[in-house]
MIBAZA-397898 format. One record per residue: residue number from 1; chain; x, y, z of N, C-alpha, C in turn. Coordinates in nm, 2 decimals, padded with zeros to 4 digits. Example, Ala and Ser with C-alpha at 12.3 -4.5 7.8 and 13.67 -1.06 7.14 Angstrom:
2
1:A:01.32:-00.57:00.78:01.23:-00.45:00.78:01.32:-00.33:00.78
2:A:01.28:-00.22:00.71:01.37:-00.11:00.71:01.29:00.00:00.79
This chain:
222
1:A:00.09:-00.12:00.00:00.00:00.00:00.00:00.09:00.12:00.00
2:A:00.05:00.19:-00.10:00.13:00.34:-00.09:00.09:00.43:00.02
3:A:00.18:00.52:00.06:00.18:00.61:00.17:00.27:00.72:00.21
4:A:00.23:00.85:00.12:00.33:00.94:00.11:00.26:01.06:00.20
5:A:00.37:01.12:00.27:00.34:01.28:00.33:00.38:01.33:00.27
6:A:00.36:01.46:00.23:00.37:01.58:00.18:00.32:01.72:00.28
7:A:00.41:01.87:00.22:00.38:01.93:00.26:00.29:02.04:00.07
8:A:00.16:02.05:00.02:00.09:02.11:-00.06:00.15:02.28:00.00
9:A:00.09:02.38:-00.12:00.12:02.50:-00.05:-00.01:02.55:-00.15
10:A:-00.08:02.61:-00.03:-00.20:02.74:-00.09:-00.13:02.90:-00.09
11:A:-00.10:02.94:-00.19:00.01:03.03:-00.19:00.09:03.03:-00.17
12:A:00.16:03.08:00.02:00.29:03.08:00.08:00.24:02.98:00.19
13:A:00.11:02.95:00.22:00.08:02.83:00.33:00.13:02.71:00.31
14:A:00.20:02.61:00.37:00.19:02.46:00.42:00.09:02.44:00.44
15:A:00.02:02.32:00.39:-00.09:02.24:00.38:-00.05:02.11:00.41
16:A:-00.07:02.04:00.52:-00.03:01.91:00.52:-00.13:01.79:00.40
17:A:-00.05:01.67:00.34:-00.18:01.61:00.29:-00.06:01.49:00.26
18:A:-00.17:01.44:00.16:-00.12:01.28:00.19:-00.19:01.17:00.01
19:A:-00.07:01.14:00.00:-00.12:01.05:-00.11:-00.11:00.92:-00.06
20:A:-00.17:00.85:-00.06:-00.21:00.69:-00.06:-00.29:00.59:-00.15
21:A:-00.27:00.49:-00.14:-00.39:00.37:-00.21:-00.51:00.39:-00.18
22:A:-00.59:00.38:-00.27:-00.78:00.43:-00.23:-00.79:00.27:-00.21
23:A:-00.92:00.27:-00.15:-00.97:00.14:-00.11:-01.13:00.17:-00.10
24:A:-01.21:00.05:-00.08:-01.33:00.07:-00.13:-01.45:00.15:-00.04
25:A:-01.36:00.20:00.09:-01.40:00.31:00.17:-01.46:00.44:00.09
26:A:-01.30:00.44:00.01:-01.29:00.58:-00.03:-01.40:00.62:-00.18
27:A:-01.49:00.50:-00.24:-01.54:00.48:-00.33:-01.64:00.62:-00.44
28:A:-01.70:00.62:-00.29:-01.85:00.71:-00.26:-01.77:00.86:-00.28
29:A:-01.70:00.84:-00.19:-01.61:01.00:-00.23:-01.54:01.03:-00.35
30:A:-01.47:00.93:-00.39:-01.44:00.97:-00.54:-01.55:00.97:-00.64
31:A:-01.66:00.89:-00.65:-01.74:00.92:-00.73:-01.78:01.10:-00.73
32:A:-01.80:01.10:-00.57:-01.85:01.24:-00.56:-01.74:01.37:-00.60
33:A:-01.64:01.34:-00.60:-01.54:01.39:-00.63:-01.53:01.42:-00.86
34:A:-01.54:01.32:-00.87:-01.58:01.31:-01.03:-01.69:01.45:-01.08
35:A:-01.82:01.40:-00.99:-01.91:01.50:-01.04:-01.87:01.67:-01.07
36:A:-01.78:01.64:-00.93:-01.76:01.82:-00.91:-01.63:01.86:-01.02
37:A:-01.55:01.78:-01.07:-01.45:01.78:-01.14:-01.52:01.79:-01.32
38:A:-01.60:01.70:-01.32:-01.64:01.68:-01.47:-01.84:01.72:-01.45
39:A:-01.80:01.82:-01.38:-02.04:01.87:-01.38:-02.04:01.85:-01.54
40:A:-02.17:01.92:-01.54:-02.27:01.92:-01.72:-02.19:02.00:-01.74
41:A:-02.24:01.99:-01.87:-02.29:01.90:-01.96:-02.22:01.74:-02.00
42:A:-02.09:01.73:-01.91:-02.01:01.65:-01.90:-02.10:01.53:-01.86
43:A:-02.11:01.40:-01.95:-02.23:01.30:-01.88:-02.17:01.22:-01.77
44:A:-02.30:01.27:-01.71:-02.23:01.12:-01.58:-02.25:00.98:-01.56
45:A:-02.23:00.94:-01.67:-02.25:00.77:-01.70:-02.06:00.82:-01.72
46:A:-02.04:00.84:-01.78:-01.81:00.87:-01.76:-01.79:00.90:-01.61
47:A:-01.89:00.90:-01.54:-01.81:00.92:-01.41:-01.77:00.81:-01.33
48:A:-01.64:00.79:-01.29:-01.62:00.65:-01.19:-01.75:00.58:-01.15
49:A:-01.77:00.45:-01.17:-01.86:00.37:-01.09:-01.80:00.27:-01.00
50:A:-01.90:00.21:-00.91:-01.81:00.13:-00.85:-01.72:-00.03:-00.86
51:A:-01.84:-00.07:-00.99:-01.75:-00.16:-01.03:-01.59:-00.13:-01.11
52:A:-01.63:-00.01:-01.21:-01.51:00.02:-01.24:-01.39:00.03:-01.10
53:A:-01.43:00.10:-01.03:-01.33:00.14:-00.91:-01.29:00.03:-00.83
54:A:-01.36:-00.06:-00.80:-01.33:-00.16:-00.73:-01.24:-00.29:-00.85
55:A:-01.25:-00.28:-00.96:-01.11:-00.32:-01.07:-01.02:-00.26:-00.99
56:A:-01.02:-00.14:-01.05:-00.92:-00.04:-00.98:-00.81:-00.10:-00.87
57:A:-00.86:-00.19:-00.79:-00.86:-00.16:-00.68:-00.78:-00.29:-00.68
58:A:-00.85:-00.38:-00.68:-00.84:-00.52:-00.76:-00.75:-00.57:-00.82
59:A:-00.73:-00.50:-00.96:-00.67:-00.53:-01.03:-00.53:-00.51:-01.04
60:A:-00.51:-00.40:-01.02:-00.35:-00.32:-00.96:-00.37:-00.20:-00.90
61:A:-00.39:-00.24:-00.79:-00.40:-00.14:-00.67:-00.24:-00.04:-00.64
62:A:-00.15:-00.10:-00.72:-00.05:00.00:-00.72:-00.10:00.10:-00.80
63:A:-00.16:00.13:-00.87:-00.22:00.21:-00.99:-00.28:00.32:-00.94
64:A:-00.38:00.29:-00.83:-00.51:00.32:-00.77:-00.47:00.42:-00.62
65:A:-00.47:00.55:-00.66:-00.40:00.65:-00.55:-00.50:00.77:-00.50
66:A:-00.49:00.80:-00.43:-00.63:00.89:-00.42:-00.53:01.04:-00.35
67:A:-00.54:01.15:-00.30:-00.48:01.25:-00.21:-00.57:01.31:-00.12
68:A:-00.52:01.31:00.01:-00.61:01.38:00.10:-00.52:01.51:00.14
69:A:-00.61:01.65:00.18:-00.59:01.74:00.18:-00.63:01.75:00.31
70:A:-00.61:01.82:00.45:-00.64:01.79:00.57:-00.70:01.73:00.62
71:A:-00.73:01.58:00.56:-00.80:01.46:00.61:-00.92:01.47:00.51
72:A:-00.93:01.58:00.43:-01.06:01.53:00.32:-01.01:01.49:00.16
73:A:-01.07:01.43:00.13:-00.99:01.37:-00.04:-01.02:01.49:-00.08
74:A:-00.89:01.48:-00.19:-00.87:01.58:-00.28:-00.89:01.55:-00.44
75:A:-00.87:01.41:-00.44:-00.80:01.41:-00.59:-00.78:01.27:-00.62
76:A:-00.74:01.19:-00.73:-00.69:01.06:-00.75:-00.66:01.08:-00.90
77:A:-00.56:00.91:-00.89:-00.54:00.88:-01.03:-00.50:00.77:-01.03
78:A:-00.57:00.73:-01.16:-00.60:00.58:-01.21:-00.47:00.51:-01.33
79:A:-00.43:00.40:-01.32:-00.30:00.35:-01.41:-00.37:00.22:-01.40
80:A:-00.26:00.14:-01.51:-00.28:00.02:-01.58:-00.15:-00.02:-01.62
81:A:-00.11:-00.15:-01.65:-00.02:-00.16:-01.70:-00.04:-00.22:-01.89
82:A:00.03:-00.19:-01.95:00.00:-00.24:-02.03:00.17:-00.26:-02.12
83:A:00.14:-00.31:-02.24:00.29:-00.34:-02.32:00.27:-00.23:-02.44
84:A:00.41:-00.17:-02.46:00.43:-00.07:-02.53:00.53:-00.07:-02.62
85:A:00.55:-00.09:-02.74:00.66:-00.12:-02.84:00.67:00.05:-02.90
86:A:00.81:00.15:-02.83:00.82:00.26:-02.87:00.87:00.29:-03.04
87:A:00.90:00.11:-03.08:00.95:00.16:-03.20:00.81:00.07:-03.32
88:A:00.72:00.09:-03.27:00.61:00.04:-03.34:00.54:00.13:-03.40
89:A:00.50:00.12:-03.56:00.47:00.25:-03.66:00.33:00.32:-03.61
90:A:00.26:00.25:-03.53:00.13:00.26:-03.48:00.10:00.33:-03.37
91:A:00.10:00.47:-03.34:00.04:00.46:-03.21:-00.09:00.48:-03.18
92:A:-00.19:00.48:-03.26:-00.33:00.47:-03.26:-00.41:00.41:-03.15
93:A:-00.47:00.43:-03.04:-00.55:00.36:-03.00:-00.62:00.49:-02.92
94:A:-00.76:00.44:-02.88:-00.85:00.57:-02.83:-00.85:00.48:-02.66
95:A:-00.93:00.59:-02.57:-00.93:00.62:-02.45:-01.00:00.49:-02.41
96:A:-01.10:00.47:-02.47:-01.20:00.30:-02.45:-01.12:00.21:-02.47
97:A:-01.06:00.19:-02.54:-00.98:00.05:-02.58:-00.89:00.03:-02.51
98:A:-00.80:00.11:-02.49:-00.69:00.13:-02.36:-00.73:00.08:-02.23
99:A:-00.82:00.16:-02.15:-00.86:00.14:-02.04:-00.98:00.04:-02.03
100:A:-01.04:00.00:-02.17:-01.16:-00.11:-02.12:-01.25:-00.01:-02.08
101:A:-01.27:00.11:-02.15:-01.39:00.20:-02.08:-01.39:00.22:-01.92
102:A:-01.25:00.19:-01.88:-01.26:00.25:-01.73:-01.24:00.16:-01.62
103:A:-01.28:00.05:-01.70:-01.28:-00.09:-01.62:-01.17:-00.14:-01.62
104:A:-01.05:-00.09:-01.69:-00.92:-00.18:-01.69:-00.91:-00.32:-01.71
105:A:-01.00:-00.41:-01.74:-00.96:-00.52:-01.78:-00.88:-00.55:-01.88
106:A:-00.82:-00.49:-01.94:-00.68:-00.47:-02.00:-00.57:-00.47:-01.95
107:A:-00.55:-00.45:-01.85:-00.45:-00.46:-01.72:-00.33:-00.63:-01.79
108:A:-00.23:-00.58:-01.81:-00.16:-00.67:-01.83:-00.04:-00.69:-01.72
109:A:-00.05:-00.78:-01.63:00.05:-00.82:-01.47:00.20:-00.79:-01.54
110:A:00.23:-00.82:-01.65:00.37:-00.83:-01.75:00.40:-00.73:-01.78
111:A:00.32:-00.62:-01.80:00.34:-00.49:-01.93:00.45:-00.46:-01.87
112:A:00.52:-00.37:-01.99:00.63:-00.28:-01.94:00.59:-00.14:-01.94
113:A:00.49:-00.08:-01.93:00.44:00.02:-01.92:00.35:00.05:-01.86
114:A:00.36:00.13:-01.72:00.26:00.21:-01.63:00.16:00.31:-01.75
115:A:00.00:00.31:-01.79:-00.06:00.36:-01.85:-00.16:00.45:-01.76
116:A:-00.17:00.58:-01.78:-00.23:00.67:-01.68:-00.37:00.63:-01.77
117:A:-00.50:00.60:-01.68:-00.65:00.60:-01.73:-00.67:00.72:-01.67
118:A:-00.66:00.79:-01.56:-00.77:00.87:-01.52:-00.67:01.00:-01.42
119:A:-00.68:01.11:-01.42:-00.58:01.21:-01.31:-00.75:01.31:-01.28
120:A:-00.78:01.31:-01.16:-00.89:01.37:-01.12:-00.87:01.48:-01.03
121:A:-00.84:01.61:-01.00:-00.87:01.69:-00.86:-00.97:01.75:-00.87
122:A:-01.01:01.77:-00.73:-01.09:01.85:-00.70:-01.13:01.98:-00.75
123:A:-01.21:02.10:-00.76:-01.17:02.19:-00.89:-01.10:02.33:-00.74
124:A:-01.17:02.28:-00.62:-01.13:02.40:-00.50:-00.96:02.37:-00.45
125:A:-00.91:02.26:-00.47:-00.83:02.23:-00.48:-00.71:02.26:-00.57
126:A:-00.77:02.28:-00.68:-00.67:02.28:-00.81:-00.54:02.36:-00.80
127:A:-00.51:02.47:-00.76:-00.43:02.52:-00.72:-00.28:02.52:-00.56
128:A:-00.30:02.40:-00.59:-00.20:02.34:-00.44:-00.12:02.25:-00.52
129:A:-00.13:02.23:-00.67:-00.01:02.12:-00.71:-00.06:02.01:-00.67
130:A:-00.16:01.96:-00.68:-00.20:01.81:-00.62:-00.19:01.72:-00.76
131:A:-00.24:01.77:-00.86:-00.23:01.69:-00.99:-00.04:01.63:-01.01
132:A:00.05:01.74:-01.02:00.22:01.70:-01.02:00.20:01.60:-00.95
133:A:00.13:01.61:-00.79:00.23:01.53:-00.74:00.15:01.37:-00.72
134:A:00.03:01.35:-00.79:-00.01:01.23:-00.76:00.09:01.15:-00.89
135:A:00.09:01.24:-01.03:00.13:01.18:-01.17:00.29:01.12:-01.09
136:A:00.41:01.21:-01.01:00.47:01.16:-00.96:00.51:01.06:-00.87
137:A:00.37:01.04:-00.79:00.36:00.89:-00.73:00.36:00.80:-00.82
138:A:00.31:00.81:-00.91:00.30:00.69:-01.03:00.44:00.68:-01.07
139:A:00.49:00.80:-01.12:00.72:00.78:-01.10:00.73:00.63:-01.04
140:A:00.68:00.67:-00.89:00.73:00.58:-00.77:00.71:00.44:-00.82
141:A:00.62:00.43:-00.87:00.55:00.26:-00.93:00.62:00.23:-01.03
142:A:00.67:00.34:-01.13:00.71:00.30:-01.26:00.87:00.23:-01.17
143:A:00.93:00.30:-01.10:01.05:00.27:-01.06:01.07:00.15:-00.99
144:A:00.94:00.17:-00.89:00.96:00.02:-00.78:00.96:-00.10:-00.84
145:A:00.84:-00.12:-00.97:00.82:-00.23:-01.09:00.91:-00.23:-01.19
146:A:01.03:-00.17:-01.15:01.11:-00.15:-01.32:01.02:-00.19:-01.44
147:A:00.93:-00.08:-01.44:00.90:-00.05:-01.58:01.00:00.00:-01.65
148:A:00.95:00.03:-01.80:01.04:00.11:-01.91:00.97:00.28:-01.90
149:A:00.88:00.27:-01.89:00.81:00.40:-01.86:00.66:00.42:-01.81
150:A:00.64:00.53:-01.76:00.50:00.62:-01.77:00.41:00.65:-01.89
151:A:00.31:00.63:-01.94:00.26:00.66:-02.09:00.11:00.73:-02.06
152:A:00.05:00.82:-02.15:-00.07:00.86:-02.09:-00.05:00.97:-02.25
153:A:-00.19:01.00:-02.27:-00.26:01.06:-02.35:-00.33:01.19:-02.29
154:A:-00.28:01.30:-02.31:-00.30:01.41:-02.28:-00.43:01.50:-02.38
155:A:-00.51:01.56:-02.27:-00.60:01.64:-02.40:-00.53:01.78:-02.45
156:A:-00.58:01.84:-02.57:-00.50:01.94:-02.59:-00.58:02.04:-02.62
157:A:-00.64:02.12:-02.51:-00.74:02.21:-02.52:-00.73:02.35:-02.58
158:A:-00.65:02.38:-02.61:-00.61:02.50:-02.72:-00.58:02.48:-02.87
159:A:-00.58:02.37:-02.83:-00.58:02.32:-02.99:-00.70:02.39:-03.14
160:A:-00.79:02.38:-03.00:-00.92:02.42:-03.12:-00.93:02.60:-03.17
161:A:-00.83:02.72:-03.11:-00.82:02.82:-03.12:-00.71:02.81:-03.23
162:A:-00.60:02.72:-03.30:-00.53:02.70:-03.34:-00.57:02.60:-03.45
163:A:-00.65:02.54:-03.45:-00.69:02.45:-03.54:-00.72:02.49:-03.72
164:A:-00.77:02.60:-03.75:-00.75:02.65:-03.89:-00.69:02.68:-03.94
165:A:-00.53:02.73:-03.84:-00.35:02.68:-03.90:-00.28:02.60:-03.91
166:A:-00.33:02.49:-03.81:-00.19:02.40:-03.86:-00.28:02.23:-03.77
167:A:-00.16:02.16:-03.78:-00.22:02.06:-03.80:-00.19:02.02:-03.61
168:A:-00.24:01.91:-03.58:-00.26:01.88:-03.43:-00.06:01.85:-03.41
169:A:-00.01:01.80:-03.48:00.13:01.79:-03.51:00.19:01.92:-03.42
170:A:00.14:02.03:-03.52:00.25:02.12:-03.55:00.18:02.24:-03.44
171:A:00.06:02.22:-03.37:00.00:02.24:-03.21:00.13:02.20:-03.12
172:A:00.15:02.09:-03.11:00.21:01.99:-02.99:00.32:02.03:-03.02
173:A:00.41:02.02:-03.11:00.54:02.12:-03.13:00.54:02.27:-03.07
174:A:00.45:02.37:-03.15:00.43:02.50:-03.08:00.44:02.51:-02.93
175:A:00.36:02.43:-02.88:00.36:02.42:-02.73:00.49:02.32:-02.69
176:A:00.52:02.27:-02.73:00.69:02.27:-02.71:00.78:02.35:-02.68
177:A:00.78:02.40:-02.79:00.89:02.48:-02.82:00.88:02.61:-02.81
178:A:00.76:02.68:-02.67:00.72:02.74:-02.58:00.64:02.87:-02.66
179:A:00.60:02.83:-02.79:00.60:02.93:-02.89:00.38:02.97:-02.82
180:A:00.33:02.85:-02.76:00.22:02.91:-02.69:00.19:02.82:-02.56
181:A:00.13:02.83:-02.47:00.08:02.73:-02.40:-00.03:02.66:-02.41
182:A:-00.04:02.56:-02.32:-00.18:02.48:-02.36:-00.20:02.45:-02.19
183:A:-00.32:02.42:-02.15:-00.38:02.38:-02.00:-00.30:02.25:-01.94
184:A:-00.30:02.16:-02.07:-00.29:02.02:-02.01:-00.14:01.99:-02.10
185:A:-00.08:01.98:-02.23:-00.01:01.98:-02.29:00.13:02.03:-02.17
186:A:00.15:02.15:-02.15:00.19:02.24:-02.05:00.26:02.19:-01.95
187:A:00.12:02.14:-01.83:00.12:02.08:-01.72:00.21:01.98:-01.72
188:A:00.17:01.88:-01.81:00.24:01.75:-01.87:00.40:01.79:-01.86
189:A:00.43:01.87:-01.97:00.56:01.88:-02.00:00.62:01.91:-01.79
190:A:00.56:02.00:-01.74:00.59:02.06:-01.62:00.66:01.92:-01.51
191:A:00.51:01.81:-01.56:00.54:01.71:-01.46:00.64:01.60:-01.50
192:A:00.72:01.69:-01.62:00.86:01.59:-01.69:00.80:01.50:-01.81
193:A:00.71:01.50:-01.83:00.64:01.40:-01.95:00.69:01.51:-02.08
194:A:00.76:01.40:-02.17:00.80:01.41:-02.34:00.67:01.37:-02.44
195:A:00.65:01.43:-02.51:00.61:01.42:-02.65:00.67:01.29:-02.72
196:A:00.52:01.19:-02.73:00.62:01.06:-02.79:00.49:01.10:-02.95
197:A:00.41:01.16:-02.98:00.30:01.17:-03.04:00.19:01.24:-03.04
198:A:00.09:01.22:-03.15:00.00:01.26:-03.15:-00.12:01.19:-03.15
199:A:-00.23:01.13:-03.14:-00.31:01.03:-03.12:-00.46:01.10:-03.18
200:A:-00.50:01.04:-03.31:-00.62:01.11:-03.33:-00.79:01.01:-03.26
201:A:-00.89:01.09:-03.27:-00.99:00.97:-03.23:-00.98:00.93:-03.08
202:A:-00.86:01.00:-03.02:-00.90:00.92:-02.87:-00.96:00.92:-02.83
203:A:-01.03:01.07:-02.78:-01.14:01.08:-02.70:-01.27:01.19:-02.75
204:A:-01.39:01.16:-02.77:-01.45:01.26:-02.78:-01.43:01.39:-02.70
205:A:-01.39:01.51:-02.80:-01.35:01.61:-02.71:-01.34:01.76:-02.84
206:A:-01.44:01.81:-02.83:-01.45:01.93:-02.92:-01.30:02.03:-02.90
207:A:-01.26:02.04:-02.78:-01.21:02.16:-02.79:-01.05:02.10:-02.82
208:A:-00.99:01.99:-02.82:-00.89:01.93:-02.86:-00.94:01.89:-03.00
209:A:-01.05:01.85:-03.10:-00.98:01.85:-03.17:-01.03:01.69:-03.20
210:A:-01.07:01.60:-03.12:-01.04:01.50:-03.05:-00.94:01.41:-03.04
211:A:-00.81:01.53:-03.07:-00.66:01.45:-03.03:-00.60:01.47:-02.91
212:A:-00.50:01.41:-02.87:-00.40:01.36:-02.77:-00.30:01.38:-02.79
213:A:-00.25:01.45:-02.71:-00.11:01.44:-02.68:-00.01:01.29:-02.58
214:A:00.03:01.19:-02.67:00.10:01.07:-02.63:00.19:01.12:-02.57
215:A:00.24:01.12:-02.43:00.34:01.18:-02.34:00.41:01.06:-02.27
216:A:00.49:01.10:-02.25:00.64:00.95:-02.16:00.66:01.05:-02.05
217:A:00.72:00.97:-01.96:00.83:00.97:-01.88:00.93:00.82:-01.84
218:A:01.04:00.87:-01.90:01.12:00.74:-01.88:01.16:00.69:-01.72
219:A:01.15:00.56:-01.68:01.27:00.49:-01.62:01.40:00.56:-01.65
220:A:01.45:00.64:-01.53:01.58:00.68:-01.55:01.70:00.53:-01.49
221:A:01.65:00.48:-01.44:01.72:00.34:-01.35:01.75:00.24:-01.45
222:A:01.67:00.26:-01.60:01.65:00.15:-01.67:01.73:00.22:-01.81
């Protein structure tokens, strides 16, 4: 079971809080937590259920992390393992297929790759760094499992202000090469994650475009 302290900061405040393994206590609160992160028009049939969660849980509980913020949850994130061939011409696959729509029964005990399904905070929260630092608990998994890496599909919400110039490509470059920012593209790069790709069809998502930003972080041990 994972079990980290931290010190969060609300501005110049120390915030004590705590990342750990969710368990099926914590169920009812992360659902509730979903609603307030993803409201309408956003449907709530996409929002955690319990059988999904309890996979979660189940299935590779190293995956399955939640964050508390002075004893109240803040936040979670969901992983998978799966197998990843970086030198394979294909990187096509959408958000359902990956994750099993949520359920992770795709979960492969072998993979060489930690796969992010789900990074959720709170929205009163958002501003304490809690999103960095759950993606870097998963670091911790990739390391302790000698994986080869971290892998996750990023949305790319500026894309669609940009979209009648150039191609989802030459978006994910721009925001590289600091030429604009993006919400989540950004963040990613912030939390050390590389550009391995672009991914079209992943997820229904107007304001991306419905592409993905394919992002790594390596095993440095490996």
């Amino acid at each position: 079971m994972y079990h980290k302290t931290f010190y969060a900061f609300d501005g110049k405040t120390p915030v004590p809080a705590l990342i750990r393994s969710y368990t099926e206590a914590d169920f009812a609160e992360l659902i509730t937590i979903q609603s307030e992160a993803f409201p309408p028009p956003y449907p709530a049939e996409l929002w955690w259920n319990r059988e999904q969660l309890l996979n979660h849980v189940t299935l590779f509980p190293e995956g399955a992390l939640c964050v508390e913020v002075n004893g109240e949850l803040a936040g979670s994130v969901t992983g998978l393992k799966i197998h990843f061939d970086p030198e394979a011409p294909a990187l096509q696959h959408t958000w359902s297929e990956v994750t099993a729509d949520g359920y992770i029964t795709t979960h492969q005990p072998d993979g060489n790759t930690l796969y992010i399904a789900d990074l959720c905070v709170r929205p009163k929260h958002r501003k304490l760094g809690l999103g960095k630092e759950l993606v870097q608990s998963l670091y911790h998994a990739v390391v302790e499992q000698k994986l080869d890496r971290l892998l996750g599909a990023g949305r790319m919400p500026g894309y669609h202000l940009q979209a009648s110039r150039m191609s989802a490509e030459e978006y994910l470059a721009g925001v590289v090469a600091g030429k604009w920012s993006d919400p989540v593209v950004t963040f990613l790069l912030r939390c050390g994650r590389s550009p391995v790709g672009v991914v079209a069809d992943y997820l229904e998502d107007e304001e991306s475009g419905n592409y993905a930003a394919l992002m790594e972080w390596r095993n440095p041990f490996i």
